[in-house]
VEXTORTI-60573 format. One record per residue (C-alpha): residue number from 1; x, y, z; chain. Coordinates in Angstrom, 1 decimal, always signed. Each point is the difference from the previous one (the first is absolute). Layout:
BEGIN
k = NUM, c1 = X, c2 = Y, c3 = Z, c = A
...
END
This chain:
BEGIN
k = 1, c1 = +56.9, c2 = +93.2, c3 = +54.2, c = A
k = 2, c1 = -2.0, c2 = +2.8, c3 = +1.0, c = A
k = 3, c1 = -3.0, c2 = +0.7, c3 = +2.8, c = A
k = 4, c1 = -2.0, c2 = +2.5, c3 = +0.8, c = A
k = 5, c1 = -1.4, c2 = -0.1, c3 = +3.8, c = A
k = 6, c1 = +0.8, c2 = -3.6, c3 = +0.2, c = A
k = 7, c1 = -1.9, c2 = -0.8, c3 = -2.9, c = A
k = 8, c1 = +0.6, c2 = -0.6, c3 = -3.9, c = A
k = 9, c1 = +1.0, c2 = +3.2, c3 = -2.5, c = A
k = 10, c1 = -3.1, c2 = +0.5, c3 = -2.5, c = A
k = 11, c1 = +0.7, c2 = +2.5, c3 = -2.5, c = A
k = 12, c1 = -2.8, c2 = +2.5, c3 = +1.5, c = A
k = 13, c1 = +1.7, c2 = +0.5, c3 = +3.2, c = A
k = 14, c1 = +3.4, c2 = +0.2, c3 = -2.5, c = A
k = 15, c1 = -1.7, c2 = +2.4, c3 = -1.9, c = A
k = 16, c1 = +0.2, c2 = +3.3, c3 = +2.4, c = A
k = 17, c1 = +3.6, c2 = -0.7, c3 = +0.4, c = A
k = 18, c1 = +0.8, c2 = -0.1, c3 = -3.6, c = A
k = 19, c1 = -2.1, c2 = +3.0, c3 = -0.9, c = A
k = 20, c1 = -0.2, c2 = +2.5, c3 = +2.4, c = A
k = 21, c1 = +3.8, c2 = -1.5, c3 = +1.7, c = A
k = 22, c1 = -0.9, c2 = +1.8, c3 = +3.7, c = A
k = 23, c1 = +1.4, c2 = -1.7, c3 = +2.6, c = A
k = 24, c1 = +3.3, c2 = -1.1, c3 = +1.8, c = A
k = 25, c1 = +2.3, c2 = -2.9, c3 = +0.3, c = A
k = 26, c1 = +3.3, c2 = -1.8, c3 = +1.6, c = A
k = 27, c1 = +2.4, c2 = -2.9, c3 = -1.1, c = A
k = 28, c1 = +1.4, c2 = -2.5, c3 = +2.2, c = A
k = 29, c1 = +2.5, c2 = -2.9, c3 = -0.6, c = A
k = 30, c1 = -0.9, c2 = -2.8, c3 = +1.9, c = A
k = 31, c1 = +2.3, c2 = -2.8, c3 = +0.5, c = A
k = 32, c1 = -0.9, c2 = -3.0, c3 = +1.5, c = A
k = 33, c1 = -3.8, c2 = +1.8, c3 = +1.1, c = A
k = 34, c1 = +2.2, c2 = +2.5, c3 = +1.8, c = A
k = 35, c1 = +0.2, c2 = +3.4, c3 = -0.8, c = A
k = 36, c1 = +3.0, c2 = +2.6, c3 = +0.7, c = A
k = 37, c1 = -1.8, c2 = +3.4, c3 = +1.2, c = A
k = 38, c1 = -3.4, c2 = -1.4, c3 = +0.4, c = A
k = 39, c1 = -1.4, c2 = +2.3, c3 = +2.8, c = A
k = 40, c1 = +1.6, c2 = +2.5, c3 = -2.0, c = A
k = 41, c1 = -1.9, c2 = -0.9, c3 = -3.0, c = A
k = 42, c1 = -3.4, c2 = +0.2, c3 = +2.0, c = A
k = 43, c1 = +0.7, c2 = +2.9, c3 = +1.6, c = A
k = 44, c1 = +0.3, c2 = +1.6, c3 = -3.6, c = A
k = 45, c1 = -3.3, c2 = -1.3, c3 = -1.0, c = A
k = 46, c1 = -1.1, c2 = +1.3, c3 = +2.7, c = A
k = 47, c1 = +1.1, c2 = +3.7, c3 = -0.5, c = A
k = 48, c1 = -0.5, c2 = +0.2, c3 = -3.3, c = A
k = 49, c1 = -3.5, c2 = -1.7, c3 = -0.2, c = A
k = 50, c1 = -0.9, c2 = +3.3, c3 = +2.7, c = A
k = 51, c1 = +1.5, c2 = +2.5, c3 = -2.1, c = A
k = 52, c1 = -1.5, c2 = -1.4, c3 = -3.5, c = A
k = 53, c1 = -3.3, c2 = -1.3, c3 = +1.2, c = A
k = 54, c1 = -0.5, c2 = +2.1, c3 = +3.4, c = A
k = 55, c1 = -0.7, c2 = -3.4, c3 = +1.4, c = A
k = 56, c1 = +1.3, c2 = -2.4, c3 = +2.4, c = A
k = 57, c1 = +1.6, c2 = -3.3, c3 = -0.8, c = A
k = 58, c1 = +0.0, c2 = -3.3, c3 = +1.7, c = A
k = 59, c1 = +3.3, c2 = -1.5, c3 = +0.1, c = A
k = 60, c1 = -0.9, c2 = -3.3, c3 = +1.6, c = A
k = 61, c1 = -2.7, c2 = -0.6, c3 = -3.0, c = A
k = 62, c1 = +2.9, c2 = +0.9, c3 = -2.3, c = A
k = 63, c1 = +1.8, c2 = -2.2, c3 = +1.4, c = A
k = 64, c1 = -2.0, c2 = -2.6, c3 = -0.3, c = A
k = 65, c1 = -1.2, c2 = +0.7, c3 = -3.7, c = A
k = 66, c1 = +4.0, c2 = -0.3, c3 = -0.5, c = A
k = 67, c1 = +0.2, c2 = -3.5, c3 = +1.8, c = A
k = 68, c1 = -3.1, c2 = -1.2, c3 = -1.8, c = A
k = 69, c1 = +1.4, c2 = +1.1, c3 = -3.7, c = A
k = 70, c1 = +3.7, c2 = -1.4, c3 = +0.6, c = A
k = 71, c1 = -1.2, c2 = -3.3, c3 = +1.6, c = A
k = 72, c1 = +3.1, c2 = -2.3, c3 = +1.1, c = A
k = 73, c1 = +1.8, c2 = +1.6, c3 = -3.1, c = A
k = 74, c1 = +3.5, c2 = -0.4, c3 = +0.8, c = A
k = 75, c1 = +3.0, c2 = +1.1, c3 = -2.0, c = A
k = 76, c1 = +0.8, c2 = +3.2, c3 = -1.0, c = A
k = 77, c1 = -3.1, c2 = +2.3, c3 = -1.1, c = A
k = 78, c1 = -0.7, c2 = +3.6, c3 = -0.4, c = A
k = 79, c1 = -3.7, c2 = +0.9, c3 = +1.8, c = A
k = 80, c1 = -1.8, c2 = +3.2, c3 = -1.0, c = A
k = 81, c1 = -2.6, c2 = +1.0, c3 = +2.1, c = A
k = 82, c1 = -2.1, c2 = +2.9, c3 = -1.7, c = A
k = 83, c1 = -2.7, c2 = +2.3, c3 = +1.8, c = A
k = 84, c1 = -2.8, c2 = +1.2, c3 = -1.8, c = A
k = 85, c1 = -3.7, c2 = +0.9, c3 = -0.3, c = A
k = 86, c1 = -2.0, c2 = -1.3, c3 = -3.8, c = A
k = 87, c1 = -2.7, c2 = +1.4, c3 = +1.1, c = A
k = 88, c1 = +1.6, c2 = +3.7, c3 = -0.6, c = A
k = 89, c1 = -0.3, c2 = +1.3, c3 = -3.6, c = A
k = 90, c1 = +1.9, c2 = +2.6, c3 = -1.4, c = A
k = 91, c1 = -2.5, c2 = +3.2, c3 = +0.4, c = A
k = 92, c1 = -0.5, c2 = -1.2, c3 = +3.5, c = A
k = 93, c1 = +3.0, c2 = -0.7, c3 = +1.8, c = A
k = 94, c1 = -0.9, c2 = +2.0, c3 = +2.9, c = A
k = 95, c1 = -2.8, c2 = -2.6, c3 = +1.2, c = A
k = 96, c1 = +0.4, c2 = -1.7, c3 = +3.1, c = A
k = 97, c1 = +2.5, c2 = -3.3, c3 = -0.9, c = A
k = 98, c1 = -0.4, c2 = -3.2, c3 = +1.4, c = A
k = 99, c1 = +3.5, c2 = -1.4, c3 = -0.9, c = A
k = 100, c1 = +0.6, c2 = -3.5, c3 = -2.0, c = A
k = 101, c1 = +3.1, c2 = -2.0, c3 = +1.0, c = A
k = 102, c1 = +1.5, c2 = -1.2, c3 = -3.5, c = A
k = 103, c1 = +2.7, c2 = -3.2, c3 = +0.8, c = A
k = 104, c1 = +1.9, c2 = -0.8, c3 = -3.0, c = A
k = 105, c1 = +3.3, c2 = -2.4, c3 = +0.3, c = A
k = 106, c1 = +3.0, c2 = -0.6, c3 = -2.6, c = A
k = 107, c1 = +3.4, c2 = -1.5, c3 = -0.1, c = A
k = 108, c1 = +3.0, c2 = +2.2, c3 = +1.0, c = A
k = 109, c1 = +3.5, c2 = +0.3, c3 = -1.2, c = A
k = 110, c1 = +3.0, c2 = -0.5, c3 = +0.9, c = A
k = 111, c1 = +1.9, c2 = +2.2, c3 = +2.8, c = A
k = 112, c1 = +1.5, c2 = +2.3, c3 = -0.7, c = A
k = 113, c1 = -0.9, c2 = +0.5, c3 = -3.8, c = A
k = 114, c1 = +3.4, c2 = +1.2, c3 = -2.6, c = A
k = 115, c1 = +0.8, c2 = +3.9, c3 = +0.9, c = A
k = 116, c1 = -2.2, c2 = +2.8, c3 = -1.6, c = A
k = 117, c1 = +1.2, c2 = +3.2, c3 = -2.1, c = A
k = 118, c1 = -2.5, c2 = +2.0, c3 = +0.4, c = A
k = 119, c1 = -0.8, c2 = +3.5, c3 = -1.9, c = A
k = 120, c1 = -0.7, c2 = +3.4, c3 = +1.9, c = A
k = 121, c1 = -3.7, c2 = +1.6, c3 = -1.0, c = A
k = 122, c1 = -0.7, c2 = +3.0, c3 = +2.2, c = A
k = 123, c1 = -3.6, c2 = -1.7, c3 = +1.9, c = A
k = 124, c1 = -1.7, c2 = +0.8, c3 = +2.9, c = A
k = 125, c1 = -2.5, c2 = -2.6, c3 = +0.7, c = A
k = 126, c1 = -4.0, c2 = +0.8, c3 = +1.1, c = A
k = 127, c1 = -0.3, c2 = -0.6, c3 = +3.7, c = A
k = 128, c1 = +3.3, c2 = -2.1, c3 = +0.4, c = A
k = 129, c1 = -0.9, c2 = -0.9, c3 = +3.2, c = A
k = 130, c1 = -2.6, c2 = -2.2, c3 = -1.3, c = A
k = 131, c1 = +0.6, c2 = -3.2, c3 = -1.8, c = A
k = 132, c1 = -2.9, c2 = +0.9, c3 = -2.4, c = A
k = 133, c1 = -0.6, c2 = -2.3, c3 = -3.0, c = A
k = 134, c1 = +0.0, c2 = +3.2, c3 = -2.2, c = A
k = 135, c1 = +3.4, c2 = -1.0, c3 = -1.8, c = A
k = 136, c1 = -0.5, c2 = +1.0, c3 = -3.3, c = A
k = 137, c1 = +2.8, c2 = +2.8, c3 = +0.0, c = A
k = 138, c1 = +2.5, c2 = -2.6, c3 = +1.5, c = A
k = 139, c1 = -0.5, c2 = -2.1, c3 = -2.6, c = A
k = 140, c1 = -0.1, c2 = +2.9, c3 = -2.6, c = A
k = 141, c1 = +3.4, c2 = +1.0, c3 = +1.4, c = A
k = 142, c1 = +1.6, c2 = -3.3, c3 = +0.2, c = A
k = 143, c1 = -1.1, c2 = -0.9, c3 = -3.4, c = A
k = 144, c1 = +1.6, c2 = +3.2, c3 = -1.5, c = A
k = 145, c1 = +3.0, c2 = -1.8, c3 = +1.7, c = A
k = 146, c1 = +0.2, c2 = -2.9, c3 = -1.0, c = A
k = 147, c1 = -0.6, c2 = +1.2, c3 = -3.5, c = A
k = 148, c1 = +3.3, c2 = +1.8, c3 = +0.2, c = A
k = 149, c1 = +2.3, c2 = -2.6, c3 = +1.4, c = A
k = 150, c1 = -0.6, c2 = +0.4, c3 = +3.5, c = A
k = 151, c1 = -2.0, c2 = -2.8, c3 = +2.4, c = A
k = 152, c1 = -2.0, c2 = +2.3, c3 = +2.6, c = A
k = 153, c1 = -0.6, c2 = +3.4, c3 = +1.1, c = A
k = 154, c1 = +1.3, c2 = +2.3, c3 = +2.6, c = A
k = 155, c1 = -1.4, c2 = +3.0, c3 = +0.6, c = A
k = 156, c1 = +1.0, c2 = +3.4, c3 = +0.9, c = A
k = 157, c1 = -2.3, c2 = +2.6, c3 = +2.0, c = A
k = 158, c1 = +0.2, c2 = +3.7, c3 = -1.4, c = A
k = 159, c1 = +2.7, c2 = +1.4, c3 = +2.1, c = A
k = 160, c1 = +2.3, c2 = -2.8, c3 = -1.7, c = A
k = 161, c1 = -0.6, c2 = -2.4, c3 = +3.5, c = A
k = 162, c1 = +0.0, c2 = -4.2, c3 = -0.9, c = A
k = 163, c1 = -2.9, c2 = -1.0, c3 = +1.6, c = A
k = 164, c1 = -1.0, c2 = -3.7, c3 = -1.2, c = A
k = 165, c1 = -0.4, c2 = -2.8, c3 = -3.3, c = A
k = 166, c1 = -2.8, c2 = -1.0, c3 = -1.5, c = A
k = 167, c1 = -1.6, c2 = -2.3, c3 = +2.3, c = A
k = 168, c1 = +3.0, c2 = -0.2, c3 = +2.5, c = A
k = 169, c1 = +2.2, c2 = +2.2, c3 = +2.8, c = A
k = 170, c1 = +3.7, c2 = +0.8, c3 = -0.7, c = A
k = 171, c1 = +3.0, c2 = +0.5, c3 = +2.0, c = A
k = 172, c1 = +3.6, c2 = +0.8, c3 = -0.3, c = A
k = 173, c1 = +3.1, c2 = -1.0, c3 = +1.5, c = A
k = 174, c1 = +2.7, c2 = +2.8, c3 = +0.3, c = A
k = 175, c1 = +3.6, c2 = -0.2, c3 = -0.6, c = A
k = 176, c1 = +0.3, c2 = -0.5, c3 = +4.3, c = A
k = 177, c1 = -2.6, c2 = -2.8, c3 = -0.4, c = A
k = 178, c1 = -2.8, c2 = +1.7, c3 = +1.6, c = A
k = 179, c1 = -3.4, c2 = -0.7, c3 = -1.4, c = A
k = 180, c1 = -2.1, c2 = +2.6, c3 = -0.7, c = A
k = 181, c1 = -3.7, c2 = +0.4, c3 = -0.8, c = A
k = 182, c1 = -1.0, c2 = +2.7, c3 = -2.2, c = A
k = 183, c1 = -1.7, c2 = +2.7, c3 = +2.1, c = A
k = 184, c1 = -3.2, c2 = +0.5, c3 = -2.2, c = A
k = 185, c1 = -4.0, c2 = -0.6, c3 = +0.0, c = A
k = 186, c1 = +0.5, c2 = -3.9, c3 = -0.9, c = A
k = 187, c1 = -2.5, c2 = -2.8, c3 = +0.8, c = A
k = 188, c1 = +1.2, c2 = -1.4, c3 = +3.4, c = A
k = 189, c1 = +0.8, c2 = -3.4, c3 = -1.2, c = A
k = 190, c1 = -0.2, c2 = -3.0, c3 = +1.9, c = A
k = 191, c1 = +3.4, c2 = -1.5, c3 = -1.2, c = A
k = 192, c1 = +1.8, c2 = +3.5, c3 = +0.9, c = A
k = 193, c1 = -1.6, c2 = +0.7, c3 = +3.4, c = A
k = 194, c1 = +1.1, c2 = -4.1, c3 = +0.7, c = A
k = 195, c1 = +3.7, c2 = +1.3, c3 = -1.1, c = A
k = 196, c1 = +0.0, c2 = +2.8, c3 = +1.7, c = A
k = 197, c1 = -1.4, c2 = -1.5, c3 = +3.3, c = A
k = 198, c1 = +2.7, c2 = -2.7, c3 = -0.4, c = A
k = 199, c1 = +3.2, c2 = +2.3, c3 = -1.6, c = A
k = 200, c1 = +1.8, c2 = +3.1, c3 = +1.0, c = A
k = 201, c1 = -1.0, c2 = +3.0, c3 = -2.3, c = A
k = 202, c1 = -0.7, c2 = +3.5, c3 = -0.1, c = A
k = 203, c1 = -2.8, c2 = +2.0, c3 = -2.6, c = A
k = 204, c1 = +1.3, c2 = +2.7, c3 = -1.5, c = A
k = 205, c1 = -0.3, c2 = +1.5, c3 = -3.3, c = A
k = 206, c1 = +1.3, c2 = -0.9, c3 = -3.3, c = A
k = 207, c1 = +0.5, c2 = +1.0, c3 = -3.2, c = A
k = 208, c1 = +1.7, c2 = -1.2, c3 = -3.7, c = A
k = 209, c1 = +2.7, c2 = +2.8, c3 = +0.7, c = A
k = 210, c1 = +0.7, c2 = -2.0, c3 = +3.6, c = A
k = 211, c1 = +0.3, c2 = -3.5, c3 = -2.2, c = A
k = 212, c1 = +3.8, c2 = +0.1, c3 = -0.6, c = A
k = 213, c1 = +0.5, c2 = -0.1, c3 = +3.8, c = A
k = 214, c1 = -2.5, c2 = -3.4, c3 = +0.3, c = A
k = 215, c1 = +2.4, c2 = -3.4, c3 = -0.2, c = A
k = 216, c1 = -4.0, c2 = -1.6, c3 = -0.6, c = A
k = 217, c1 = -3.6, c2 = -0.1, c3 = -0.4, c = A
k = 218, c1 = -2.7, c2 = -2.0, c3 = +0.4, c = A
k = 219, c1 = -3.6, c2 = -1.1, c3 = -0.3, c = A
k = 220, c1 = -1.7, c2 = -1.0, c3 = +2.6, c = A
k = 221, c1 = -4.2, c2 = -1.5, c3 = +0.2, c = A
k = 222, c1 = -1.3, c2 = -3.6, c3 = +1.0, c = A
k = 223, c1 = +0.3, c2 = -1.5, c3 = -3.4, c = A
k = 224, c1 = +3.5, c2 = +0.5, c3 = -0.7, c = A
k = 225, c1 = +1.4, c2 = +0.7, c3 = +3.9, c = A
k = 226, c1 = +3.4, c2 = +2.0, c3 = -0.7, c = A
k = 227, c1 = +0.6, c2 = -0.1, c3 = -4.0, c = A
k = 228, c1 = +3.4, c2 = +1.9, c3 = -0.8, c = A
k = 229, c1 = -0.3, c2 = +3.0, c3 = -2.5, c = A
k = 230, c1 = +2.9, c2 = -0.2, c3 = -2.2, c = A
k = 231, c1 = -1.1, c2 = +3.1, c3 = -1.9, c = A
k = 232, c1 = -1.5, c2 = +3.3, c3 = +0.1, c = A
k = 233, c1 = +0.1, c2 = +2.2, c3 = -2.9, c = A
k = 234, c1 = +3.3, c2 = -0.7, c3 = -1.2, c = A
k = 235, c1 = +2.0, c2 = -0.1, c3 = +3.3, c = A
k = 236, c1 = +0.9, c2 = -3.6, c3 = +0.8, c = A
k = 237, c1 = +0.0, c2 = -1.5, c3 = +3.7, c = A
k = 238, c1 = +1.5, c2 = -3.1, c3 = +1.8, c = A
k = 239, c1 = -2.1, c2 = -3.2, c3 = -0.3, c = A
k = 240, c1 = +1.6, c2 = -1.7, c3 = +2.8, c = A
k = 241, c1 = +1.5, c2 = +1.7, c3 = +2.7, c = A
k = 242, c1 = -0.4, c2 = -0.9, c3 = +3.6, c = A
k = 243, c1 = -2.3, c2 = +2.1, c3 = +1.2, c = A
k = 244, c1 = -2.7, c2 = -1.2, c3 = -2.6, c = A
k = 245, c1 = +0.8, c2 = -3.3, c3 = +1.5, c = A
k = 246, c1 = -0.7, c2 = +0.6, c3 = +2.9, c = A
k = 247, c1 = -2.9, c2 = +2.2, c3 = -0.5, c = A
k = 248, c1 = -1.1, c2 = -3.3, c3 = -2.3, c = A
k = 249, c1 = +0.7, c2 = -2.7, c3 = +2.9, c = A
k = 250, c1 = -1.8, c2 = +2.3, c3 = +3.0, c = A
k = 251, c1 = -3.1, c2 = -0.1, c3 = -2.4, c = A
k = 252, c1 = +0.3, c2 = -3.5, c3 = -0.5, c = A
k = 253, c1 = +0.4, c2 = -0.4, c3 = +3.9, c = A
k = 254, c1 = -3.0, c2 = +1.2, c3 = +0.7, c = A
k = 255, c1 = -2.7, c2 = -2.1, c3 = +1.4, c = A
k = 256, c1 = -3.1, c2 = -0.1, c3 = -1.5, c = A
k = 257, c1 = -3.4, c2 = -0.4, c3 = +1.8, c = A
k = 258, c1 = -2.2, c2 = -2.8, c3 = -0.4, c = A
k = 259, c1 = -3.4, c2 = +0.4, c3 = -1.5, c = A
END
């Protein structure tokens, strides 16, 4: 399923995204047409439609594009709700924009999926406060990864600081079972600012050479909620302890809002 604006996909309004790829995005897991985070979501799309397209967004006519694309879909489904402009071409992306909301709508997995081991790249992402669709070193990354063994991708700033995965925030649990959120420039994920709203925490941060004093890790965006890590590098981690648990059930708890 895919809409843009309430309407049909046609592969000229596809085309912009596909070739010039300018533009921003979020995911959210609906369940039962709610949705965990869902101001949070909008006020994302908000923010980051200003900062990439100097622009204002309407969040009610999001919201309805969303409502119009899902239907009465009920079940478990993963909506993607993409902001861009296919009028803009590639010599002229400073043009006034007149934003396009793309709706698209697939089934989600199981959750939690099976832990992660994840392989260190040293990464600092473009503009991380943006959730940008610009992913191609991500993927680049995660692919070296997976080519050597590993499942995903966690990456390291230049002074040796975690900051994030791939496509997803990461947290520790330390040996007194505090949880601890790497203090780095990270996307400000829905699914972590929902944990850390709902959990007790502190930020601070971390490095590999603070790893031997972590009982855990973890992955944390709104496809996956709190996925174990049961690997970095070579040190191994707990898949099962309480505090994952109970960082796992809290999410769970959550209640989503209705569309």
């Amino acid at each position: 399923m895919a809409e843009i604006n309430g309407n049909p996909v046609t592969v000229s309004e596809l085309q912009t995204l596909a070739l010039v790829n300018f533009g921003h995005f979020t995911s959210m897991r609906m369940e039962n047409q709610a949705i965990r985070g869902l101001s949070l979501h909008l006020d994302r799309l908000q923010r980051d439609c200003r900062a990439v397209f100097d622009t204002d967004l309407d969040r009610d006519e999001v919201l309805d594009y969303v409502r119009h694309a899902v239907g009465d879909e009920q079940g478990v489904a993963t909506v993607r709700v993409t902001v861009f402009d296919p009028e803009l071409d590639m010599g002229h992306p400073g043009s006034d924009a007149t934003p396009h909301i793309l709706v698209t709508m697939r089934l989600a997995g199981a959750m939690p999926p099976p832990p992660l081991a994840v392989r260190t790249f040293e990464f600092s992402r473009d503009t991380p406060e943006v959730k940008h669709v610009g992913l191609f070193s991500q993927l680049r990354l995660r692919r070296l990864a997976q080519r050597g063994g590993s499942d995903d991708v966690l990456f390291l700033e230049t002074d040796g600081r975690i900051s994030e995965g791939g496509t997803w925030n990461t947290g520790f649990v330390a040996e007194d079972g505090t949880v601890i959120w790497p203090q780095a420039a990270v996307l400000p994920g829905v699914t972590m600012q929902l944990l850390q709203n709902a959990y007790p925490h502190k930020v601070a941060p971390v490095t590999l050479a603070d790893l031997p004093r972590m009982r855990a890790a973890f992955a944390t965006n709104a496809s996956i909620g709190v996925r174990a890590i049961s690997v970095v590098n070579d040190r191994l981690f707990a898949v099962d302890g309480p505090v994952l648990s109970e960082l796992q059930q809290c999410y769970v708890a959550i209640e989503g809002e209705h569309l």
